[in-house]
C-alpha positions, 0 to 999 in steps of 0.5 A: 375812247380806248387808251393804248400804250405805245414802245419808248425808243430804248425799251427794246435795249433794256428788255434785250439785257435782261434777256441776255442776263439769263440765257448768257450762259447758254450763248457761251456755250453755242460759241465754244461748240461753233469755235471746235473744229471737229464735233468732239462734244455736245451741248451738255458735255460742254457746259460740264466741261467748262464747269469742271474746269473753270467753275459755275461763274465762267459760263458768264465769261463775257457777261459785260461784252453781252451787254455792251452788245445788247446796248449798241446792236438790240438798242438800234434795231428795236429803236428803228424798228418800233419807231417807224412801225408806230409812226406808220401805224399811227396813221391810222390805217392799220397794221402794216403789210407783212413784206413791210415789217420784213423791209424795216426789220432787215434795215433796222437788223443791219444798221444794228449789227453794224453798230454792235459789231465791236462788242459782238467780237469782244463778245465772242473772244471773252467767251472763247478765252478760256479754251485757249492755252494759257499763253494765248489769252487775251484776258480782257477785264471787262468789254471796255478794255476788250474795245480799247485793247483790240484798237490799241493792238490790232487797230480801228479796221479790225474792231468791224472785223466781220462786220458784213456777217454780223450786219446780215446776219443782224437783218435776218434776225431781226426779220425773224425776231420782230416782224415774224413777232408782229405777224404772229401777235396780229394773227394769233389776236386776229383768231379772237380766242386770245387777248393781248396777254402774256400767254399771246407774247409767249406764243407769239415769241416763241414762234419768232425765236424759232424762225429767227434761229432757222434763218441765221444760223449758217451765218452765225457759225460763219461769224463765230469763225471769222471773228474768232480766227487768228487770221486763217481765213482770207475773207467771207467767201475764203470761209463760206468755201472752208466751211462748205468742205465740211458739208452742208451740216457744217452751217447748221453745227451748234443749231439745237444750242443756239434755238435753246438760246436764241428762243429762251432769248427771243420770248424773255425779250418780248415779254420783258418789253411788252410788261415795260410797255404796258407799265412805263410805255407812251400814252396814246388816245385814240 
């Protein structure tokens, strides 16, 4: 009889918060470098800029809307995700196919996304904030007021502004993050040269972090601009063609800084859920 540990539905939203507690910083920074209009600074010159100007504590500018995010969109995804995947996988026939994984991770990403999509864009305003003249701030005290403000002020349609970006690009991510994860776990413990431990989780998410920022990042710029515009673009496609005309780089601007968050990210989720996992996970004897 060998004894396994299975995931608990909101492991993958607690791990997701730790995470986003230690690579917050770095995410402020992709934002203010995709919100520029012309390439003036790289990701270094940025953070100094912020620094200097603002001090140490505003690279967690937004640190509660992040983890309002982490709670409606990780929570939902991992939970739909890891779920299903165990109950499949319960049955006894082995791992699922990897066109499965894709499958479940882009429906579990997209429902995600939906559902993170007012957090995500009071996100991306705190962390924009302080770039703007003072005039124009929207100083939201924390990610509850930044929600009640936007749908006091600008209405409930505008809390799921960019929500078809943010949804596909919660599908792409998700494919890249999870099932890129269990398809790299499986393989790498299928070479028999490695065990189940932390340095297979390391290995492992770091291979999905890197497919996860190949696959969304022109998304990810596109979402930034939407959700931080003043109403300069009509839609998805009026700022697909605005970004284009920047040339085809345009959708890639920000992609160091954002693999050196999303990566960063990606492995301390994976480590962080397989240690809650191992320690406080559901027992299963098979």
């Amino acid at each position: 009889m060998t004894e396994k540990r299975m995931s608990r539905w909101y492991f993958g939203g607690i791990a997701s918060c730790g995470a986003a507690c230690c690579t917050h910083p770095l995410d402020l920074v992709k934002v203010h470098l995709q919100t520029q209009q012309e390439v003036k600074m790289r990701m270094v010159g940025m953070a100094m800029h912020v620094v200097k100007n603002d001090g140490v504590l505003a690279l967690y500018n937004g640190l509660s809307a992040s983890l309002c995010r982490q709670m409606s969109y990780s929570l939902t995804r991992f939970a739909i995700y890891e779920t299903v995947r165990d109950m499949m996988g319960s049955g006894g026939q082995g791992p699922m196919p990897f066109y499965q994984k894709v499958l479940l991770g882009a429906f579990g990403g997209f429902t995600g996304g939906f559902i993170g999509t007012p957090a995500d864009m009071v996100n991306v305003r705190m962390q924009n904030d302080m770039k703007l003249p003072a005039d124009q701030r929207r100083n939201y005290k924390h990610a509850l007021d930044g929600l009640f403000r936007v749908w006091r002020e600008e209405g409930t349609r505008r809390l799921f502004s960019g929500a078809t970006m943010a949804s596909s690009r919660g599908a792409l991510v998700t494919v890249g993050q999870l099932a890129c994860y269990d398809q790299a776990k499986q393989l790498v413990l299928g070479t028999g040269l490695m065990g189940d431990n932390i340095l297979t989780h390391f290995l492992s998410s770091f291979i999905a972090g890197g497919c996860a920022t190949f696959l969304c990042q022109p998304l990810d710029v596109m979402k930034t601009r939407l959700m931080n515009s003043k109403g300069e673009y009509r839609g998805v496609i009026h700022c697909l063609t605005e970004t284009a005309r920047l040339g085809p780089l345009a959708f890639y601007k920000g992609l160091v800084p954002a693999g050196i968050r999303l990566i960063p990210h990606t492995v301390l989720t994976f480590v962080f859920l397989e240690q809650l996992k191992k320690y406080f996970g559901i027992r299963v004897v098979s």
